[in-house]
Residue frames as a rotation matrix with the C-alpha (Angstrom) as fourth column:
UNK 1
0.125 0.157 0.980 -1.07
-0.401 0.911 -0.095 136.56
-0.907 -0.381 0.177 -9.28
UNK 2
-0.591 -0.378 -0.712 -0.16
-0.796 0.128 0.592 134.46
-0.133 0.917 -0.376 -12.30
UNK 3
0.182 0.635 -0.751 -2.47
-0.956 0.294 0.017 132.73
0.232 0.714 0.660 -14.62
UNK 4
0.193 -0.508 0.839 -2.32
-0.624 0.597 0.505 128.89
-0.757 -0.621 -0.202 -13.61
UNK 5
0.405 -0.118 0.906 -2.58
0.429 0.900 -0.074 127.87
-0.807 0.419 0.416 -16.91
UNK 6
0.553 -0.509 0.660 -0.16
0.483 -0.450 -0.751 130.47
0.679 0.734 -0.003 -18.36
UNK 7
0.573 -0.354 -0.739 2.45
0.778 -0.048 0.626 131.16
-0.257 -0.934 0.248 -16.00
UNK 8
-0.515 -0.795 0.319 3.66
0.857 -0.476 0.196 134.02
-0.004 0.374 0.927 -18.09
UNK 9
-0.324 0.804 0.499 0.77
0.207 -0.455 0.866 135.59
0.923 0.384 -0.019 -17.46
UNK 10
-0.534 -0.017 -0.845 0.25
0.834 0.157 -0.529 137.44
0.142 -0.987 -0.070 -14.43
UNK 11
0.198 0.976 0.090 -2.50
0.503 -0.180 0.845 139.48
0.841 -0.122 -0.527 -12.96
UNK 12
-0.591 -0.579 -0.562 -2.30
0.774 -0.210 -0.598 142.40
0.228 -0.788 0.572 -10.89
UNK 13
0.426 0.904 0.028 -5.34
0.827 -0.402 0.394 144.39
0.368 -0.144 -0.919 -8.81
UNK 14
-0.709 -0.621 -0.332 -4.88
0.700 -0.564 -0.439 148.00
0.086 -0.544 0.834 -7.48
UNK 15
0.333 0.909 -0.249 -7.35
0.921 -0.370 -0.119 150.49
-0.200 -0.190 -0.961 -6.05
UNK 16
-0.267 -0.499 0.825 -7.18
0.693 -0.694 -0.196 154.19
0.670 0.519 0.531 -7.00
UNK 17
-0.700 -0.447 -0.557 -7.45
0.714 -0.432 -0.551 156.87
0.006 -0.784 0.621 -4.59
UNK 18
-0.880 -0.085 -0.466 -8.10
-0.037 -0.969 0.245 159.80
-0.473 0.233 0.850 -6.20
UNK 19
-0.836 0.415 -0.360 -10.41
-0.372 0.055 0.927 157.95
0.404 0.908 0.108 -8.84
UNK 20
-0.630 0.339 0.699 -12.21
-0.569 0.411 -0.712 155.72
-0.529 -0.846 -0.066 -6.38
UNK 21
0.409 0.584 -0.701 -12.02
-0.905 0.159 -0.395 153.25
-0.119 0.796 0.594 -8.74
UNK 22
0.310 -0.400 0.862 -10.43
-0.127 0.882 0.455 149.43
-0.942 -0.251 0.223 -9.26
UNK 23
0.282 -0.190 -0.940 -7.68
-0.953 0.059 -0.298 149.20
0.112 0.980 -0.165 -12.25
UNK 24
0.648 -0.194 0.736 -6.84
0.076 0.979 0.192 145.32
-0.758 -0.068 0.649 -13.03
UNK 25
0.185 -0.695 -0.694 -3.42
-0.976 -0.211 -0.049 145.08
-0.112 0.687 -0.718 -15.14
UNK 26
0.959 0.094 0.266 -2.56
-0.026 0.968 -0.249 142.45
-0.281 0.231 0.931 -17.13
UNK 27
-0.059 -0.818 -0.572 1.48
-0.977 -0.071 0.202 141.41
-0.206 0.570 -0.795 -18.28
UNK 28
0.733 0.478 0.483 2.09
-0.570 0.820 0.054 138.86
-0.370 -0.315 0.874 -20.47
UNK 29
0.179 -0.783 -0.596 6.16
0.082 0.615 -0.784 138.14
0.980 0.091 0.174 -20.05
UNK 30
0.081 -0.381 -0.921 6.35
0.919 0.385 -0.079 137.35
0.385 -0.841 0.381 -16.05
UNK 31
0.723 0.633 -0.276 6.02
0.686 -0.704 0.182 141.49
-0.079 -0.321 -0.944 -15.36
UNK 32
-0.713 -0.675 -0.191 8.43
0.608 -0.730 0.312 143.05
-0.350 0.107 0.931 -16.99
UNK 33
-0.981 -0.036 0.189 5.64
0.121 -0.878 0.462 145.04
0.149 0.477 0.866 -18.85
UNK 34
-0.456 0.884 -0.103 1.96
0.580 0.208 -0.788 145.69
-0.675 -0.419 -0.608 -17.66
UNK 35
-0.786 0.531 0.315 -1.45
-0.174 -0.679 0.713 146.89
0.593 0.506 0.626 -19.52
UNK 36
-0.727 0.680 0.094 -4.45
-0.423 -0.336 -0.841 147.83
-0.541 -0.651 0.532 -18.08
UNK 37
-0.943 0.124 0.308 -7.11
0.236 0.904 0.357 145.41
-0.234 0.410 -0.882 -18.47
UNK 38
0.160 0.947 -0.278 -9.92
0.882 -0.010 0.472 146.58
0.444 -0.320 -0.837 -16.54
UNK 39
-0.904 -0.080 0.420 -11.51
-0.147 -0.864 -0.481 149.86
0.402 -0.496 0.770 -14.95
UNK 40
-0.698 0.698 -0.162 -14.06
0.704 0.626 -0.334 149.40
-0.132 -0.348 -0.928 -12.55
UNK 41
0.189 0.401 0.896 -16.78
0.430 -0.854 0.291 152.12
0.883 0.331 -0.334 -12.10
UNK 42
-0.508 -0.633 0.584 -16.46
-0.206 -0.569 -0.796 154.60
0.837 -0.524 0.158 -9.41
UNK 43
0.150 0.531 -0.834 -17.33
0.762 0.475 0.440 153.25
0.630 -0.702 -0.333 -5.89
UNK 44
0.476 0.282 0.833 -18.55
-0.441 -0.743 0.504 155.91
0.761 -0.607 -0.229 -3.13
UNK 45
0.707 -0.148 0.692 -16.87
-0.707 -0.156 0.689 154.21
0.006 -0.977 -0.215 -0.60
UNK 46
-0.086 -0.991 -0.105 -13.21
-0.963 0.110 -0.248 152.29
0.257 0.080 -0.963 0.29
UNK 47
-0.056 0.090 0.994 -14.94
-0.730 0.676 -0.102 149.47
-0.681 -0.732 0.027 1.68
UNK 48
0.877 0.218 -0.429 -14.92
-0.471 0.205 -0.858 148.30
-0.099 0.954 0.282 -2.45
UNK 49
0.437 -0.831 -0.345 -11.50
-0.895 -0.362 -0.261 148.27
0.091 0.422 -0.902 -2.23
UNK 50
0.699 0.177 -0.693 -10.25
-0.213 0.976 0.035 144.55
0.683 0.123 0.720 -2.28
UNK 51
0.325 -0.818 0.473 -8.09
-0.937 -0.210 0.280 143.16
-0.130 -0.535 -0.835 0.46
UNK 52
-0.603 -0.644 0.471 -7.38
-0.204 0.695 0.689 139.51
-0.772 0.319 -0.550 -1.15
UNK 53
0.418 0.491 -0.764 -8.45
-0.901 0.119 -0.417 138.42
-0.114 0.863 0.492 -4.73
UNK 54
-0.189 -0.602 0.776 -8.14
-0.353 0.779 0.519 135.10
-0.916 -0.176 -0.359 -6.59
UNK 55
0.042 0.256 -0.966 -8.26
-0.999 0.032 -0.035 133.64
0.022 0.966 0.257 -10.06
UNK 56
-0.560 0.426 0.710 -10.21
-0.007 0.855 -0.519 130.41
-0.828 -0.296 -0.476 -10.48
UNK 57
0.008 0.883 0.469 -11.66
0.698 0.331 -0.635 128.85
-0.716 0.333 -0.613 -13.36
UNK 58
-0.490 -0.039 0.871 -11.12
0.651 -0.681 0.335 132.10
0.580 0.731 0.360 -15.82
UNK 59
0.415 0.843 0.343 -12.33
0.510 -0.527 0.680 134.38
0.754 -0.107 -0.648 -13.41
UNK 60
-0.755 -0.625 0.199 -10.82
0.121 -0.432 -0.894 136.93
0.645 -0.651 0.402 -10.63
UNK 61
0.172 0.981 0.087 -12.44
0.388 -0.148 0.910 137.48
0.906 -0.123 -0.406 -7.47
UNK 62
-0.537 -0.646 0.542 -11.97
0.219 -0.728 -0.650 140.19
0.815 -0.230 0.532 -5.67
UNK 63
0.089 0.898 -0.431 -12.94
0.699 0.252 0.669 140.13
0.709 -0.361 -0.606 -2.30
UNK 64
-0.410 0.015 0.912 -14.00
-0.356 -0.923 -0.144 143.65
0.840 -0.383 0.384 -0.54
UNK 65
-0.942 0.329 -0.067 -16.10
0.149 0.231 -0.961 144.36
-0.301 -0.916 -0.267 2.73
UNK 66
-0.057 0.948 -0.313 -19.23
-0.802 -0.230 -0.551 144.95
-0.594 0.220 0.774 0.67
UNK 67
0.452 0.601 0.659 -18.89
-0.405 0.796 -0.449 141.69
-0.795 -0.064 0.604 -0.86
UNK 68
-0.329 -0.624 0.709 -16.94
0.739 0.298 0.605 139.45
-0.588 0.723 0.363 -4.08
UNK 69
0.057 0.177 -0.982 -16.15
-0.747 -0.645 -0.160 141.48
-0.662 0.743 0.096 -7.01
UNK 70
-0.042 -0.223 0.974 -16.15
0.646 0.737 0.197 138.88
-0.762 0.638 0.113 -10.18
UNK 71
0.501 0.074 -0.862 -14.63
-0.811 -0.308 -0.498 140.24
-0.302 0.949 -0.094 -13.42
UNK 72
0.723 -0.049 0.689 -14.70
0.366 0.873 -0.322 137.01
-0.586 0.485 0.649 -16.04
UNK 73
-0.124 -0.916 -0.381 -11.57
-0.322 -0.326 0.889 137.00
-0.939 0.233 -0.255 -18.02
UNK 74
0.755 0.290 0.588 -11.60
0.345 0.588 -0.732 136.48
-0.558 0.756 0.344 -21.55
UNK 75
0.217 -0.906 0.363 -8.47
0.635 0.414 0.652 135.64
-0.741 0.089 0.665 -23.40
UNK 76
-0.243 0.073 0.967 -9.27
0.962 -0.110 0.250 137.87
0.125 0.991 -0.043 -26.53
UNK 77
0.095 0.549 0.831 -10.51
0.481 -0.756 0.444 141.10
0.871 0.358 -0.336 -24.68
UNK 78
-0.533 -0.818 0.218 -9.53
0.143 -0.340 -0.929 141.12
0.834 -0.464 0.298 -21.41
UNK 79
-0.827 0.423 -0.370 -11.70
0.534 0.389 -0.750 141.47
-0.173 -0.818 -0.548 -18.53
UNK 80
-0.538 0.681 0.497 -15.43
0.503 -0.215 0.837 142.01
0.677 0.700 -0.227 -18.83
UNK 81
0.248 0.729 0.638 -18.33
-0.273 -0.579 0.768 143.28
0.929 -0.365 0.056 -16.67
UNK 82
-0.926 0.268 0.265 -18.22
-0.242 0.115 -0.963 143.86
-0.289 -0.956 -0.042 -12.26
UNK 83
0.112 0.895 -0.432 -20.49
0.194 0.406 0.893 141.63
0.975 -0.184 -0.128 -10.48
UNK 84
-0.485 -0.432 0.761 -21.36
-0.333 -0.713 -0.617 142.51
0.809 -0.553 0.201 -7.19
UNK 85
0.404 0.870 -0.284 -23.75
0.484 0.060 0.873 141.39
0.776 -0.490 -0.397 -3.90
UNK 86
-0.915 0.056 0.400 -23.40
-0.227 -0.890 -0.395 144.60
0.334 -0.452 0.827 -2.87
UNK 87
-0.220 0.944 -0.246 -26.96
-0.888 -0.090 0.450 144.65
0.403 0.317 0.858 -1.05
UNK 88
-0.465 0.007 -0.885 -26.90
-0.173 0.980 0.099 140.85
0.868 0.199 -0.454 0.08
UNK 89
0.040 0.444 0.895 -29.15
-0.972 -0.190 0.137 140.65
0.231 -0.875 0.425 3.05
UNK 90
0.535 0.766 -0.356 -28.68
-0.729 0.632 0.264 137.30
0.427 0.118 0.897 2.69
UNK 91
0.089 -0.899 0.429 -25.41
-0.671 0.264 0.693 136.58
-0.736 -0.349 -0.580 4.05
UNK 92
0.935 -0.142 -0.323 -24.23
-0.134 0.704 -0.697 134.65
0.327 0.696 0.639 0.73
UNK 93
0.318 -0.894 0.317 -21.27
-0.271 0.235 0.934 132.48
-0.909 -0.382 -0.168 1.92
UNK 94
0.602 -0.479 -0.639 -18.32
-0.721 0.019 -0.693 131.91
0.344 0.878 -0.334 -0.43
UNK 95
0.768 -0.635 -0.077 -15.90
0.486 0.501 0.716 128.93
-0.416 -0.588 0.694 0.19
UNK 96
0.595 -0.631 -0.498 -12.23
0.074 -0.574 0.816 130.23
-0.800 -0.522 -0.295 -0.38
UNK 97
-0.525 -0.551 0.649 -11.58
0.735 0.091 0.672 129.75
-0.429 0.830 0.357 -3.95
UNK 98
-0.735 0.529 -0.425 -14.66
-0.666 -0.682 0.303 132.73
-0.129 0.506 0.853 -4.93
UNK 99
-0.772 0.560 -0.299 -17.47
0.102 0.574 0.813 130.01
0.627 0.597 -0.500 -5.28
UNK 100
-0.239 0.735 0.635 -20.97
-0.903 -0.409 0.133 130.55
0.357 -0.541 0.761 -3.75
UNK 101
-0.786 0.183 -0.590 -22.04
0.321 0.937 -0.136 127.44
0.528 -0.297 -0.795 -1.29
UNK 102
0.061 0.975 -0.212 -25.52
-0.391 0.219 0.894 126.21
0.918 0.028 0.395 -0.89
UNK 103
0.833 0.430 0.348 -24.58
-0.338 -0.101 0.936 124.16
0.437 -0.897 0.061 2.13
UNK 104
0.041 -0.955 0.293 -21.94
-0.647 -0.249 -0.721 124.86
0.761 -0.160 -0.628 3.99
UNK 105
0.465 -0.488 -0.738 -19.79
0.486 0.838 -0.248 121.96
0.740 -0.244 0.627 6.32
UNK 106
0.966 -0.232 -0.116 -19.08
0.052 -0.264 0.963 122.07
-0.254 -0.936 -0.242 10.19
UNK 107
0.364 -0.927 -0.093 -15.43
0.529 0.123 0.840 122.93
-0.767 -0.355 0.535 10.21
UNK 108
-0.153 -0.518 0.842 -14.92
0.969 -0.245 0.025 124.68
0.194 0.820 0.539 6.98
UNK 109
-0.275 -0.183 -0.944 -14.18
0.260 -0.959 0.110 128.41
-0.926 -0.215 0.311 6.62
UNK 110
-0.043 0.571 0.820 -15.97
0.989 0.138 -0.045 130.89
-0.139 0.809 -0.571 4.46
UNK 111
-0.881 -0.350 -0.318 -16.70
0.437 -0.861 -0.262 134.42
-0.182 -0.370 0.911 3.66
UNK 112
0.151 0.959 0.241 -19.44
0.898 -0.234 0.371 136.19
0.412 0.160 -0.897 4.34
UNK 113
0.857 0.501 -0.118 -19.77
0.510 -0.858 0.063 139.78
-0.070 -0.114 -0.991 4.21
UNK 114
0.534 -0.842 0.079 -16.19
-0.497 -0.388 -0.777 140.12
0.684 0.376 -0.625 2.97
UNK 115
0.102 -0.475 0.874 -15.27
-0.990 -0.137 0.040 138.64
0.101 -0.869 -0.484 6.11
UNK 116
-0.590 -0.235 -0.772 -13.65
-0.406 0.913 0.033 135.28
0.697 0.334 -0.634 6.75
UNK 117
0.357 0.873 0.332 -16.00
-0.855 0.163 0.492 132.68
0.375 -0.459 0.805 8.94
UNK 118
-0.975 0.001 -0.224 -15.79
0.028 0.993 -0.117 129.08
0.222 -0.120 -0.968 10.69
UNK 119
0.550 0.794 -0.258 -19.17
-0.495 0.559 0.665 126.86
0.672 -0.238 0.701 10.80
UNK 120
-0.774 -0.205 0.598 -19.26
-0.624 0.403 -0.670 125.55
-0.103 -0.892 -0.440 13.81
């Protein structure tokens, strides 16, 4: 996905197999060349594995079936600490950019538990 406010900059998630781990690559001429930004830590189970991410705001969010991954970008170092709500008994809804909503609006779609929703 490319950086919206550096369009030479583009942003690219992949899960490892073998490692059972999440590598985030960064290129910054349009992808002719890529470095590895990020390494996640090793997750016990594929359900980590992301099946759509988004960058918003300096931030990537990677959304799994155990819940948003959020690794904060920083221009100077590349991509810092996983956050997780791994664990969320609460059903924390997200609205579709990665953002956490307090109260959520008949007709709009969300995710919750990785999974997309409608409020009815």
């Amino acid at each position: 996905m490319f950086d919206p406010e550096n369009t030479n900059v583009v942003y690219c998630i992949g899960a490892c197999q073998n490692n059972q781990d999440i590598h985030i690559f960064r290129s910054n001429d349009k992808g002719k060349t890529w470095t590895r930004v990020a390494r996640s830590d090793i997750f016990d189970s594929h359900e980590y594995w992301p099946y759509e991410s988004v960058l918003l705001n300096g931030k990537l969010y990677l959304y799994t079936r155990k819940g948003v991954l959020t690794y904060d970008i920083d221009n100077n170092s590349g991509i810092g600490s996983i956050k997780t709500d791994s664990g969320d008994e609460t059903g924390t809804l997200y609205d579709l950019s990665g953002r956490k909503v307090s109260t959520p609006q008949p007709g709009a779609i969300y995710i919750q538990y990785g999974k997309k929703i409608l409020i009815k």
